[in-house]
ZADO-1210 file (C-alpha; in nm, 4 decimals, padded with zeros to 6 digits):
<atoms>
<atom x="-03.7861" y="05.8758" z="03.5188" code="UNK" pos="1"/>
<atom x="-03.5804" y="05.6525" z="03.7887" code="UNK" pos="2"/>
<atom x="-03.2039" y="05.7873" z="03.8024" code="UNK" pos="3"/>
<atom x="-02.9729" y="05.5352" z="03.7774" code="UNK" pos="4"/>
<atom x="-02.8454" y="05.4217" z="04.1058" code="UNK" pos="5"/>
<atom x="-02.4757" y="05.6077" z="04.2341" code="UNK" pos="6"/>
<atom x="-02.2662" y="05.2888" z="04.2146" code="UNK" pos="7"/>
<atom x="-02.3592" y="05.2576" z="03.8514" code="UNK" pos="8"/>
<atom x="-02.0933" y="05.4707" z="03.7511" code="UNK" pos="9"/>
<atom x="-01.7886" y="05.2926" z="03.9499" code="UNK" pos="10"/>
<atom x="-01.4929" y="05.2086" z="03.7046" code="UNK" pos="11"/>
<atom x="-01.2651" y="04.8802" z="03.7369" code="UNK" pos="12"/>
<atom x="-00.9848" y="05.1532" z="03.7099" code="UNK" pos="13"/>
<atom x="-01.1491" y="05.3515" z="04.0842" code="UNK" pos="14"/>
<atom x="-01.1940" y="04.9610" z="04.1962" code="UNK" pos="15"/>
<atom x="-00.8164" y="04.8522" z="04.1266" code="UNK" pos="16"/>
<atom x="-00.7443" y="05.1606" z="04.3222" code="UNK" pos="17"/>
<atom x="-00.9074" y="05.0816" z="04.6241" code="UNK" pos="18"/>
<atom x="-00.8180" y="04.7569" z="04.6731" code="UNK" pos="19"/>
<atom x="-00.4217" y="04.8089" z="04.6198" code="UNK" pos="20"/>
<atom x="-00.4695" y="05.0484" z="04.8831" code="UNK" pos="21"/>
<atom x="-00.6105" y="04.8120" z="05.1323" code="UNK" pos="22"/>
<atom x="-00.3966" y="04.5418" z="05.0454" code="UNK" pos="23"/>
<atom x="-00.0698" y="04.8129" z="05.0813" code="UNK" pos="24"/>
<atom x="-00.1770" y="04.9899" z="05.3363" code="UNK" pos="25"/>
<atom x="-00.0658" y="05.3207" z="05.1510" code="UNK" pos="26"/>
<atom x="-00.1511" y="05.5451" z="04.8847" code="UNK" pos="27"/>
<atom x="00.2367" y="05.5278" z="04.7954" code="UNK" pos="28"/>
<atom x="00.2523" y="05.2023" z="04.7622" code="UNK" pos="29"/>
<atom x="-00.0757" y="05.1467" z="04.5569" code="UNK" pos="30"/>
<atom x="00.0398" y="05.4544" z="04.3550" code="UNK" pos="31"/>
<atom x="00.4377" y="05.1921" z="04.2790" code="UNK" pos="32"/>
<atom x="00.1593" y="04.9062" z="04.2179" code="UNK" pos="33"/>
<atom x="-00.0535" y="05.0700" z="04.0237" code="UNK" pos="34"/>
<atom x="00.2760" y="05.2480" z="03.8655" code="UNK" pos="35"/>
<atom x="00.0677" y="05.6147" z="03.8313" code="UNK" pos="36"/>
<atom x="00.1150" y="05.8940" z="04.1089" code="UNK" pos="37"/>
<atom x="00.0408" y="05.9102" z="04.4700" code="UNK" pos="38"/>
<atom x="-00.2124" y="06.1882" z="04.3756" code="UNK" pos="39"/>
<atom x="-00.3578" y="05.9886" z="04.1294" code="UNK" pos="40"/>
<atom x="-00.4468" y="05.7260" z="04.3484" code="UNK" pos="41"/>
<atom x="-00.6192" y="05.9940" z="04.5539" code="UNK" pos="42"/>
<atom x="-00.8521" y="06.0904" z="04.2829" code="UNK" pos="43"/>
<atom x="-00.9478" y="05.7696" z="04.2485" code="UNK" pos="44"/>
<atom x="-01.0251" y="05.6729" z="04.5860" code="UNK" pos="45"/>
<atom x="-01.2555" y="05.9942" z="04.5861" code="UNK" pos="46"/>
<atom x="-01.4107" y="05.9370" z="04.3512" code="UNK" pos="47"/>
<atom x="-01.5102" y="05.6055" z="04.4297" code="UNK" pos="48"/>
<atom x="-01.6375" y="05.7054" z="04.7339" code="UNK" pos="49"/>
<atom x="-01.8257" y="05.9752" z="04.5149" code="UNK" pos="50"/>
<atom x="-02.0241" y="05.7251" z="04.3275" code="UNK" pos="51"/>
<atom x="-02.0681" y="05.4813" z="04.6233" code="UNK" pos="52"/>
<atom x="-02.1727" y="05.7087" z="04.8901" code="UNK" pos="53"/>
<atom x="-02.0086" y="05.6301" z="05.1857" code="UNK" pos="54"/>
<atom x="-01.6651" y="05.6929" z="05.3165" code="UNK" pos="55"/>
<atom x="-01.3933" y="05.4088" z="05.2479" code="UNK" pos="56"/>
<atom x="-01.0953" y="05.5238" z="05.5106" code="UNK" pos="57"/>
<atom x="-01.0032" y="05.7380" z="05.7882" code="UNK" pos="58"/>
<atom x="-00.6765" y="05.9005" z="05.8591" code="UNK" pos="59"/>
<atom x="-00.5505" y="05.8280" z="06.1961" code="UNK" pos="60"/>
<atom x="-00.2144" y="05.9211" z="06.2887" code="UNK" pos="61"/>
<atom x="-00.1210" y="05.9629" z="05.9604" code="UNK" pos="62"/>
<atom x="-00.2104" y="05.6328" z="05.8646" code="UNK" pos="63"/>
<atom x="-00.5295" y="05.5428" z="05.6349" code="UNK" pos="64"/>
<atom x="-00.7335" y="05.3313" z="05.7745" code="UNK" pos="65"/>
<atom x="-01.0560" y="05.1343" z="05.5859" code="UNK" pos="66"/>
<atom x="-01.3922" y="05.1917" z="05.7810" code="UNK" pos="67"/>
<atom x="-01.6335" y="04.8690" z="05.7829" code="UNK" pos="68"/>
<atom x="-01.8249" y="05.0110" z="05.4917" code="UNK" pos="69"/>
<atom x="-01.4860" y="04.9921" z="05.2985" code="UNK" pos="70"/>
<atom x="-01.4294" y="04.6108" z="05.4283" code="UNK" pos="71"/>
<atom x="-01.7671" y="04.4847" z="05.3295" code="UNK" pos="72"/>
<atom x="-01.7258" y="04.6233" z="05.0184" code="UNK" pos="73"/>
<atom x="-01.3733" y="04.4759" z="04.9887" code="UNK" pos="74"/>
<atom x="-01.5438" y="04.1445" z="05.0577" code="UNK" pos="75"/>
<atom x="-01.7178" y="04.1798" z="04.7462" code="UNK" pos="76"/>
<atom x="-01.4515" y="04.3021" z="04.5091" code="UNK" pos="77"/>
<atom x="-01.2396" y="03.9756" z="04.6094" code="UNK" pos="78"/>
<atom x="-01.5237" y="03.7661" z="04.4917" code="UNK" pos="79"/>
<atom x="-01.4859" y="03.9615" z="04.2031" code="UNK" pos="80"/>
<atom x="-01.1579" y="03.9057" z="04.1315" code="UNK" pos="81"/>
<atom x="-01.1726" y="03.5744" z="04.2249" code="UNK" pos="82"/>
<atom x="-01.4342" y="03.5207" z="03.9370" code="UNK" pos="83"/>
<atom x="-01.2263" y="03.6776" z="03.7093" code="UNK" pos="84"/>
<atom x="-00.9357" y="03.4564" z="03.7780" code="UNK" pos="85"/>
<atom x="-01.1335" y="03.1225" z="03.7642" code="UNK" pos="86"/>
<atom x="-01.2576" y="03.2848" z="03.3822" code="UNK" pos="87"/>
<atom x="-00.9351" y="03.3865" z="03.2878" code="UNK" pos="88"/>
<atom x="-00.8228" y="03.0081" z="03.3845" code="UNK" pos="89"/>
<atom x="-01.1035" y="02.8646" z="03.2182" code="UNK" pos="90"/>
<atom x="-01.0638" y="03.0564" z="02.9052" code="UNK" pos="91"/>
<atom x="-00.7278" y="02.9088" z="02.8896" code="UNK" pos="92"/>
<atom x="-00.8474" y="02.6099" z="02.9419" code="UNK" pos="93"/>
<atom x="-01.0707" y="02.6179" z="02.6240" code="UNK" pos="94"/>
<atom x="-00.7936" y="02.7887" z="02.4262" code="UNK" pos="95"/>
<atom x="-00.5422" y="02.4776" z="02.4760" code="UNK" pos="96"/>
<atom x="-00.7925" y="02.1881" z="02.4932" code="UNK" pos="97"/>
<atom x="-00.7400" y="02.1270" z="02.8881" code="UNK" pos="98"/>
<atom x="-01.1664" y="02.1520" z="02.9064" code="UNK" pos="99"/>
<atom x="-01.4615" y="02.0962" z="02.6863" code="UNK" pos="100"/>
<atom x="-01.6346" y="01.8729" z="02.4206" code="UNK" pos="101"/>
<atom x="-01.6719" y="01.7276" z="02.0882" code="UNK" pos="102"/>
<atom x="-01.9742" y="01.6034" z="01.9581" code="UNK" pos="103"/>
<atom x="-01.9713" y="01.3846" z="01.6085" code="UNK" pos="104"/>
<atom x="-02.1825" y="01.2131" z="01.4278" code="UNK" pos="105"/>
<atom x="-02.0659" y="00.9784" z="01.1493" code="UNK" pos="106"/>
<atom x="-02.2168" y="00.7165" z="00.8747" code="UNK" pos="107"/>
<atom x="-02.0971" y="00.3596" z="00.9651" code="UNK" pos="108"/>
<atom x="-01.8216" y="00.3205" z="00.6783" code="UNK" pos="109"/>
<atom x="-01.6132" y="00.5777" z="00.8458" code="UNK" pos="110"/>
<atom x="-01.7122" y="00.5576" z="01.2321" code="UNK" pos="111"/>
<atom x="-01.5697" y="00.1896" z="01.2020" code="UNK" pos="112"/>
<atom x="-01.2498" y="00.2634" z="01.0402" code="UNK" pos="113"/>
<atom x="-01.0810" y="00.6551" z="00.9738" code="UNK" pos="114"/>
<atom x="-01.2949" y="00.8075" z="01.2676" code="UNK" pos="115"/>
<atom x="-01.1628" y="00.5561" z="01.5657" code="UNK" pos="116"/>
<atom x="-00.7864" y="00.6118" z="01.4519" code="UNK" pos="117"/>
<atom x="-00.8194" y="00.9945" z="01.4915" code="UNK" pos="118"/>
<atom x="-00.9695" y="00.9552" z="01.7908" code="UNK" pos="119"/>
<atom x="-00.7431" y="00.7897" z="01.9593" code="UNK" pos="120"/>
<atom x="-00.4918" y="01.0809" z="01.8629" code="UNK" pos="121"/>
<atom x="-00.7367" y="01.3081" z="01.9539" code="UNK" pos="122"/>
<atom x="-00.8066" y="01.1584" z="02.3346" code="UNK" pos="123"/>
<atom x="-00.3924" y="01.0886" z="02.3798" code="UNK" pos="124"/>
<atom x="-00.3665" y="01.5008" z="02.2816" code="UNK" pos="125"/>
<atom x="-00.6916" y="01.6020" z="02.4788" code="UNK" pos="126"/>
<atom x="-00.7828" y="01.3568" z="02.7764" code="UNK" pos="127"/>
<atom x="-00.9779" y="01.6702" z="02.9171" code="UNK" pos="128"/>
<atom x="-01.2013" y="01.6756" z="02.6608" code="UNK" pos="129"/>
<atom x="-01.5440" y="01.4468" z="02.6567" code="UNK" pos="130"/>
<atom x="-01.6118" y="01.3303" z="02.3298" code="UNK" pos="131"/>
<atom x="-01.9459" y="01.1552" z="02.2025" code="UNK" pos="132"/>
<atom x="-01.9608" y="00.9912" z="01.8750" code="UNK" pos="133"/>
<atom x="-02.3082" y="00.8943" z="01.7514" code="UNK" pos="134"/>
<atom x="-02.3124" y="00.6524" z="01.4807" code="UNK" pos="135"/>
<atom x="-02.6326" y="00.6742" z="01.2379" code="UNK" pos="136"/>
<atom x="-02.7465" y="00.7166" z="00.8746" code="UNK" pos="137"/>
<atom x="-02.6331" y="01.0128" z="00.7109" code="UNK" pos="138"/>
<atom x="-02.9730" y="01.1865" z="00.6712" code="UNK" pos="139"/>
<atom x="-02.9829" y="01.2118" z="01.0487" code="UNK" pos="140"/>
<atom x="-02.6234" y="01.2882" z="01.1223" code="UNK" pos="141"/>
<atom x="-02.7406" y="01.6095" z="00.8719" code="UNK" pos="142"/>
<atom x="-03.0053" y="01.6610" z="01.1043" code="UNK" pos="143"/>
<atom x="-02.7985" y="01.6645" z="01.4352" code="UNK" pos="144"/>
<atom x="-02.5891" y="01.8868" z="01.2961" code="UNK" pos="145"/>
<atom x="-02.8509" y="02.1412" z="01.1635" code="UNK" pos="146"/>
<atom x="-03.0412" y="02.1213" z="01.5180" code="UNK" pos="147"/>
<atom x="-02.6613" y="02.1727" z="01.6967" code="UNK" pos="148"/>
<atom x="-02.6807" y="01.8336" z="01.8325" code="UNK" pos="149"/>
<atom x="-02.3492" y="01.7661" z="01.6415" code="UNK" pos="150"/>
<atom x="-02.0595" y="02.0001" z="01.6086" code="UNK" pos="151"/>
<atom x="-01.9458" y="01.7672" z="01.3124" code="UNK" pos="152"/>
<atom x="-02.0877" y="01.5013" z="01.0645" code="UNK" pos="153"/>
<atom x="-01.8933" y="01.2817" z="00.8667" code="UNK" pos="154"/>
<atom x="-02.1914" y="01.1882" z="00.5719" code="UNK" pos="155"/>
<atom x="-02.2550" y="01.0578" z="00.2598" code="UNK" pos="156"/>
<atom x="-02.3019" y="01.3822" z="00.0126" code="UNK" pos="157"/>
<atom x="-02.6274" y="01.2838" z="-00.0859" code="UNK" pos="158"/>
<atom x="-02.8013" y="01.4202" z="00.2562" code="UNK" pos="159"/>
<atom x="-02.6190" y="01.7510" z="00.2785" code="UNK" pos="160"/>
<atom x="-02.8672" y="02.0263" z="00.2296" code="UNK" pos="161"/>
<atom x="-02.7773" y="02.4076" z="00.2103" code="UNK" pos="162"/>
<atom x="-02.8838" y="02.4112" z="00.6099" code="UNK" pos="163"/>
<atom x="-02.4990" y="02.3099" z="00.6764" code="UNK" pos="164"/>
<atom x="-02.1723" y="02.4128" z="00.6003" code="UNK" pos="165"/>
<atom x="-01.9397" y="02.1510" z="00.4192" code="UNK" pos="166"/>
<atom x="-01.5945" y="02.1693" z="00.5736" code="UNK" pos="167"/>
<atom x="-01.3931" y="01.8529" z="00.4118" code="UNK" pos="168"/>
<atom x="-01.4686" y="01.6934" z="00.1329" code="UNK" pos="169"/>
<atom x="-01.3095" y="01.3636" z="-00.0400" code="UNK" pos="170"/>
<atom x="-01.3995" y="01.1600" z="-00.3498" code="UNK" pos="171"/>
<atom x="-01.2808" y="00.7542" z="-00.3551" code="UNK" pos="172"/>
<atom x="-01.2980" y="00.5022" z="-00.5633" code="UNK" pos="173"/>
<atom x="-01.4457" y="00.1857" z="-00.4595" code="UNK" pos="174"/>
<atom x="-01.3008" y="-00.1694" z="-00.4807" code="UNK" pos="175"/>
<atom x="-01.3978" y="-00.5587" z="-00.4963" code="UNK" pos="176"/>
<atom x="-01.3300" y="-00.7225" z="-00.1830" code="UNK" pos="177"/>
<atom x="-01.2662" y="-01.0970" z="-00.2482" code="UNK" pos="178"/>
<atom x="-01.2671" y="-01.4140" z="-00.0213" code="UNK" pos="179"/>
<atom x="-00.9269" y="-01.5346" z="00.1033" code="UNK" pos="180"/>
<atom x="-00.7927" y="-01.7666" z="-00.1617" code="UNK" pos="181"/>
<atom x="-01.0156" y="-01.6819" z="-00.4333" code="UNK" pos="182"/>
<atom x="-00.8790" y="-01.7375" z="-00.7521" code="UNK" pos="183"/>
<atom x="-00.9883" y="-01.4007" z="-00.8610" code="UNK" pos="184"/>
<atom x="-00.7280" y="-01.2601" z="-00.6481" code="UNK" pos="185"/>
<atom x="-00.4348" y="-01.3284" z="-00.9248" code="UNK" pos="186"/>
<atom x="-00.5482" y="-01.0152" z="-01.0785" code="UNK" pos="187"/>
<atom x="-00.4602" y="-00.6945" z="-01.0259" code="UNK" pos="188"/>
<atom x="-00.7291" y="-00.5025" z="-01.1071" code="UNK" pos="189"/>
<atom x="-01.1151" y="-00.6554" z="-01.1304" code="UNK" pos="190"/>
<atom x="-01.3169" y="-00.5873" z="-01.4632" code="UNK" pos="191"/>
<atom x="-01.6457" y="-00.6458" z="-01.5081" code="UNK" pos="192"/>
<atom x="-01.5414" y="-00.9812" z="-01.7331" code="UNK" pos="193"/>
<atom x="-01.4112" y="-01.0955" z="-01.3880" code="UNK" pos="194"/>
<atom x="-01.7318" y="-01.1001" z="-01.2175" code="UNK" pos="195"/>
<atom x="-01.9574" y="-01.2165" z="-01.3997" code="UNK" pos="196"/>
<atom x="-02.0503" y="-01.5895" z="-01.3236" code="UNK" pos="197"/>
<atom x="-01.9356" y="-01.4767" z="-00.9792" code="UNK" pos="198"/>
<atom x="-02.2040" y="-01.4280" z="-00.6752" code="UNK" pos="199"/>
<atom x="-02.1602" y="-01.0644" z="-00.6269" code="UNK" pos="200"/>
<atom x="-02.2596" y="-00.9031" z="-00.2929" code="UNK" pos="201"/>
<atom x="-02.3789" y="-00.5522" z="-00.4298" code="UNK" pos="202"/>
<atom x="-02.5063" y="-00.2136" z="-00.2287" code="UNK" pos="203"/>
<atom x="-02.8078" y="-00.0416" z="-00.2927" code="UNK" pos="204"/>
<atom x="-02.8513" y="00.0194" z="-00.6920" code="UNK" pos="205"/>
<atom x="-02.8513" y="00.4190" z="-00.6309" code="UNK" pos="206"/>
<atom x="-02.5254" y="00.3386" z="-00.4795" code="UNK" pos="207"/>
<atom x="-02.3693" y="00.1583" z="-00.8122" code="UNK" pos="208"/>
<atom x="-02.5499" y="00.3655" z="-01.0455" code="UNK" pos="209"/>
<atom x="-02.4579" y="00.7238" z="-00.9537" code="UNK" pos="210"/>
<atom x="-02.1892" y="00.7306" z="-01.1695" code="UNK" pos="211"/>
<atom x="-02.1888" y="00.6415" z="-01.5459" code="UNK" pos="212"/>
<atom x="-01.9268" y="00.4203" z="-01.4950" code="UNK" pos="213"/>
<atom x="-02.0739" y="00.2363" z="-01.2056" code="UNK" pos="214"/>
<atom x="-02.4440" y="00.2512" z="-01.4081" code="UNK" pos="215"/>
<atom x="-02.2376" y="00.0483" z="-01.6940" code="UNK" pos="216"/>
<atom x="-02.1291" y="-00.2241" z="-01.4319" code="UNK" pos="217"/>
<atom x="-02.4378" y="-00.2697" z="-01.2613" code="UNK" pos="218"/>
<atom x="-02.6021" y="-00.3157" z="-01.5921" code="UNK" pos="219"/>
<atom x="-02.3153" y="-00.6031" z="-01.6521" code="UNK" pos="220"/>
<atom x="-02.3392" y="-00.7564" z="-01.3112" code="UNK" pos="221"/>
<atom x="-02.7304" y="-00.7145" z="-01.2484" code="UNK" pos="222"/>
<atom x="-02.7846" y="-01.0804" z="-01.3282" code="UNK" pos="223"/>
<atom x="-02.4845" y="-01.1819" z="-01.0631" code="UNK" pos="224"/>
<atom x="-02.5829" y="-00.9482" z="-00.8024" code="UNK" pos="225"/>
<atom x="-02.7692" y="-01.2242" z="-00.6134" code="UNK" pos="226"/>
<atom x="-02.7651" y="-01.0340" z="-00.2566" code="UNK" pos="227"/>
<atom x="-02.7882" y="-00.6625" z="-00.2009" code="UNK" pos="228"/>
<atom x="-02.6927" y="-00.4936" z="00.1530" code="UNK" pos="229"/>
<atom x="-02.7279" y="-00.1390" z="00.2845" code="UNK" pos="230"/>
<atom x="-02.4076" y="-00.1377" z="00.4213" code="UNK" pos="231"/>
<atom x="-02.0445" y="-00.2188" z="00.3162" code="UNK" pos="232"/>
<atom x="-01.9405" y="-00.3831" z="00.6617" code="UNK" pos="233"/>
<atom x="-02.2293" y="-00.6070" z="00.6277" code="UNK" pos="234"/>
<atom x="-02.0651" y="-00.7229" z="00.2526" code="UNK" pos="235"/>
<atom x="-01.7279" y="-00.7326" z="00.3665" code="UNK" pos="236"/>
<atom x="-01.9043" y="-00.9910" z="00.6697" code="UNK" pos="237"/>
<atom x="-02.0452" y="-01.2173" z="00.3662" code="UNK" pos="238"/>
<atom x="-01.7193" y="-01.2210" z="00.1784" code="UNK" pos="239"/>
<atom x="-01.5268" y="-01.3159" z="00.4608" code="UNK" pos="240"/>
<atom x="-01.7461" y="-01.6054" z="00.4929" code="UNK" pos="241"/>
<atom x="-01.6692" y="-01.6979" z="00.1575" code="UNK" pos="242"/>
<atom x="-02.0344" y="-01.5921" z="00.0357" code="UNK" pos="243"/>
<atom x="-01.9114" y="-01.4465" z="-00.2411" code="UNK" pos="244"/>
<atom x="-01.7301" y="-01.0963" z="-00.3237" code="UNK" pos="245"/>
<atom x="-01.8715" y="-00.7376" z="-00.2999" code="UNK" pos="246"/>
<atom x="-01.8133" y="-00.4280" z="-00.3888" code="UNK" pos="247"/>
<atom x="-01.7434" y="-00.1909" z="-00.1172" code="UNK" pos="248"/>
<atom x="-01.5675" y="00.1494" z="00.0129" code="UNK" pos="249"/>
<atom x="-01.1890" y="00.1160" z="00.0384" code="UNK" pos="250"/>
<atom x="-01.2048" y="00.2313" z="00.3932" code="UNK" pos="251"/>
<atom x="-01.3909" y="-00.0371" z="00.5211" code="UNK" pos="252"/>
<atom x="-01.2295" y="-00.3044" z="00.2882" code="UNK" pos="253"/>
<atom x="-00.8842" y="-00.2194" z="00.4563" code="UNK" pos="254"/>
<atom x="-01.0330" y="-00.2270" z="00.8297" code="UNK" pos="255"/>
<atom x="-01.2057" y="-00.5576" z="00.6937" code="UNK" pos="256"/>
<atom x="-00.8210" y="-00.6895" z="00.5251" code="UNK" pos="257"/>
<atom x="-00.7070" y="-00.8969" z="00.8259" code="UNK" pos="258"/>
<atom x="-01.0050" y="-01.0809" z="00.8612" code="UNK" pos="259"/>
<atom x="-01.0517" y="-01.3003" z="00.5880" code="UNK" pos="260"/>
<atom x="-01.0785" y="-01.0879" z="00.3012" code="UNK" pos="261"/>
<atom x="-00.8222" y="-00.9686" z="00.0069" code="UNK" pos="262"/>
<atom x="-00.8926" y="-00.6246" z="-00.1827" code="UNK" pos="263"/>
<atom x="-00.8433" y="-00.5512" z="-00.5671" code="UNK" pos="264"/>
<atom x="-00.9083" y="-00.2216" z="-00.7640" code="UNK" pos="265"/>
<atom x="-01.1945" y="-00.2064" z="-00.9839" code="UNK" pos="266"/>
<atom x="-01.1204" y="-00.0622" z="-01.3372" code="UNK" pos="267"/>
<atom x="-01.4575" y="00.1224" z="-01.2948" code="UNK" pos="268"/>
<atom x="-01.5486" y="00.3921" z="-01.1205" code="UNK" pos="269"/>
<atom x="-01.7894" y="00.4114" z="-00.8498" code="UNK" pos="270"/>
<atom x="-01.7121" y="00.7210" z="-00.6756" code="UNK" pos="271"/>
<atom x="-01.7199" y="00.6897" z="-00.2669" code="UNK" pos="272"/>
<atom x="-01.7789" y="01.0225" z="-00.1453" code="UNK" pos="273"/>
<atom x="-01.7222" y="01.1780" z="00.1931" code="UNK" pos="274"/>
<atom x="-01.8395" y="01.4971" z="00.3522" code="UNK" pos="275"/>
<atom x="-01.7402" y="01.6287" z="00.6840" code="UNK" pos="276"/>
<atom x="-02.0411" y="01.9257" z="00.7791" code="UNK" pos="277"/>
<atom x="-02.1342" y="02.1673" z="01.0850" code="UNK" pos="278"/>
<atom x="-02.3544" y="02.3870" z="01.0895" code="UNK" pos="279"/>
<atom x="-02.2869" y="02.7711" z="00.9935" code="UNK" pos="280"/>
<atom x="-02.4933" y="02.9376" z="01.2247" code="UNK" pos="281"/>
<atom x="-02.1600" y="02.8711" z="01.4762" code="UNK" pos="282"/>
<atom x="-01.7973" y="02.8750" z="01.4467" code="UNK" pos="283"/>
<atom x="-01.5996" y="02.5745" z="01.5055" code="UNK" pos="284"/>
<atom x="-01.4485" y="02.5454" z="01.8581" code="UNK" pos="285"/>
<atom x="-01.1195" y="02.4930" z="01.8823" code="UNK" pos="286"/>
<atom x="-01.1923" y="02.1136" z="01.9510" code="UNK" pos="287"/>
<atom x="-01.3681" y="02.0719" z="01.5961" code="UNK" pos="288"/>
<atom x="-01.0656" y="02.2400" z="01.4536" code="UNK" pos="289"/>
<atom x="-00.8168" y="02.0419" z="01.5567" code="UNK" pos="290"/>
<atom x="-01.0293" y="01.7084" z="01.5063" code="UNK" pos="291"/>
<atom x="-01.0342" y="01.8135" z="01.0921" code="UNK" pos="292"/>
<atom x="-00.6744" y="01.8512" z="01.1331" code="UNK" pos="293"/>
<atom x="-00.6550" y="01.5306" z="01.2438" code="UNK" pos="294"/>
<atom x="-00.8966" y="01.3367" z="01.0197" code="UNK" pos="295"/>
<atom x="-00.6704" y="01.5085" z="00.7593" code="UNK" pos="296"/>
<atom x="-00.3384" y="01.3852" z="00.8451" code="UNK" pos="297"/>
<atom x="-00.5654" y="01.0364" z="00.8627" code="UNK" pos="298"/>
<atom x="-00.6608" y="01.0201" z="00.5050" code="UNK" pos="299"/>
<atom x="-00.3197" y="01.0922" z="00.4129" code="UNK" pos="300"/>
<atom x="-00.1650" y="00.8229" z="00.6252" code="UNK" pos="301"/>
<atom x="-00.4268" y="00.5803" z="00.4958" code="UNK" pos="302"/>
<atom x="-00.3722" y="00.6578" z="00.1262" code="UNK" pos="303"/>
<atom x="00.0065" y="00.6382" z="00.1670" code="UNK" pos="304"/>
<atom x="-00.0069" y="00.2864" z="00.3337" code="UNK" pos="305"/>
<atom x="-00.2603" y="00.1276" z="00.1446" code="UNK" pos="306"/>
<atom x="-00.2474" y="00.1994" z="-00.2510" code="UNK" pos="307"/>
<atom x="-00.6463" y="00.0618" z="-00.3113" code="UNK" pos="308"/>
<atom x="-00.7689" y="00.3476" z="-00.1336" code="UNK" pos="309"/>
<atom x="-00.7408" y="00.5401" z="-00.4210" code="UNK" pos="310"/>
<atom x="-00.8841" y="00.9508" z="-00.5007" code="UNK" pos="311"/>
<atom x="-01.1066" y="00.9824" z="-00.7892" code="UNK" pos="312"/>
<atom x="-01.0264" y="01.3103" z="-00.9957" code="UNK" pos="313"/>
</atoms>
């Protein structure tokens, strides 16, 4: 069997030696550097040049002196610790934000309203760091995220599969959102009583009916619901074109508000759930970490300034 070569066996603690005695020309002063003895210095010099092979310095006049073996290998331990340095900078780097990426994926209703606003607070906190968002349908954010594509997904519930982790999730309530100067808008709160006779915009029917509540209105409204979309932004379009209303996530409803479109509460329930997921075969980087912290602070701010975006519990 091949013995393992000589310089296998050199320590960092032999290396730190040798080069504080180059770079102090004395065994006294590497020993003050090093703050250990003069004669402990000297062990570790020999025995560096033990495991290496070759002689590193020559006394002459009383003075050590490194031989060119010693300055060729010098050479090498500089790279070294020049490596070490640009690591040591790099890891710091990573530890405050200063370098890296984050890359999301997130269903429509929330990459066009929550998502951009924490963003921006992200990017004014973290201009180092490159950030991709990919906008898509939840079933393939889920898939992103499993492959490692995405380090988060912000997704409808009903596409998570036990292949990612769930790190956030919220439960809404979804409201009507009217045409500007609809006479509907007097109310309050909009029943089922309120819409019918009304041309009602409506999502997909698996949408409405996966909650009791929201099964009961759809079976009210069926006849009304004249045009179905996949999408609330698309509904929130129609209304403000005086189509007719829609019900439709509060988030997008309130990015939707200035432009041409009122929102009301709906005494029924139809849950509007969101899931934020990654994928557990990693831990979050620091950059994912502080983006949840952020889209956190977010929701809050948006329930506190606009009471239709209500919690379901």
């Amino acid at each position: 069997m091949d013995q393992p070569s000589r310089s296998d066996t050199i320590s960092p603690r032999q290396v730190e030696a040798f080069k504080a005695v180059v770079e102090a020309a004395s065994v006294t002063a590497a020993a003050n550097l090093m703050h250990i003895s003069q004669p402990s210095v000297s062990r570790l010099l020999r025995s560096l040049e033990d495991s290496i092979g070759f002689a590193l310095f020559e006394r002459r006049k009383g003075r050590l002196v490194a031989t060119a073996e010693a300055m060729l290998f010098y050479d090498e331990i500089q790279k070294y610790f020049h490596t070490m340095q640009r690591l040591a900078h790099t890891a710091n780097d990573i530890r405050t934000l200063a370098h890296g990426q984050l890359r999301l994926g997130s269903f429509i209703a929330l990459a066009i309203s929550i998502t951009p606003r924490v963003l921006r607070r992200f990017n004014q906190a973290h201009p180092q760091i490159h950030v991709s968002c990919k906008t898509s349908q939840s079933r393939q954010i889920v898939d992103l995220v499993t492959a490692r594509f995405a380090d988060l997904g912000i997704v409808d519930p009903s596409a998570v599969t036990s292949a990612v982790r769930v790190e956030r999730e919220w439960q809404f309530r979804c409201v009507c959102a009217l045409p500007v100067g609809h006479p509907l808008a007097r109310h309050k709160v909009i029943t089922a009583e309120h819409l019918a006779g009304e041309t009602v915009i409506g999502l997909q029917r698996e949408f409405l009916t996966h909650h009791p509540s929201g099964a009961e209105l759809y079976a009210a409204l069926e006849p009304s619901l004249r045009i179905t979309v996949h999408q609330s932004i698309a509904a929130c379009a129609m209304v403000s074109e005086g189509t007719g209303v829609a019900i439709v996530d509060p988030f997008t409803a309130r990015h939707y508000a200035p432009h041409g479109i009122i929102v009301r509460p709906l005494k029924a329930t139809i849950p509007f759930d969101i899931r934020i997921i990654s994928s557990p075969e990693a831990p979050l980087s620091v950059a994912a970490q502080e983006f949840l912290s952020l889209f956190d602070a977010e929701i809050e701010a948006a329930q506190q300034a606009d009471p239709t975006i209500a919690r379901y519990v």
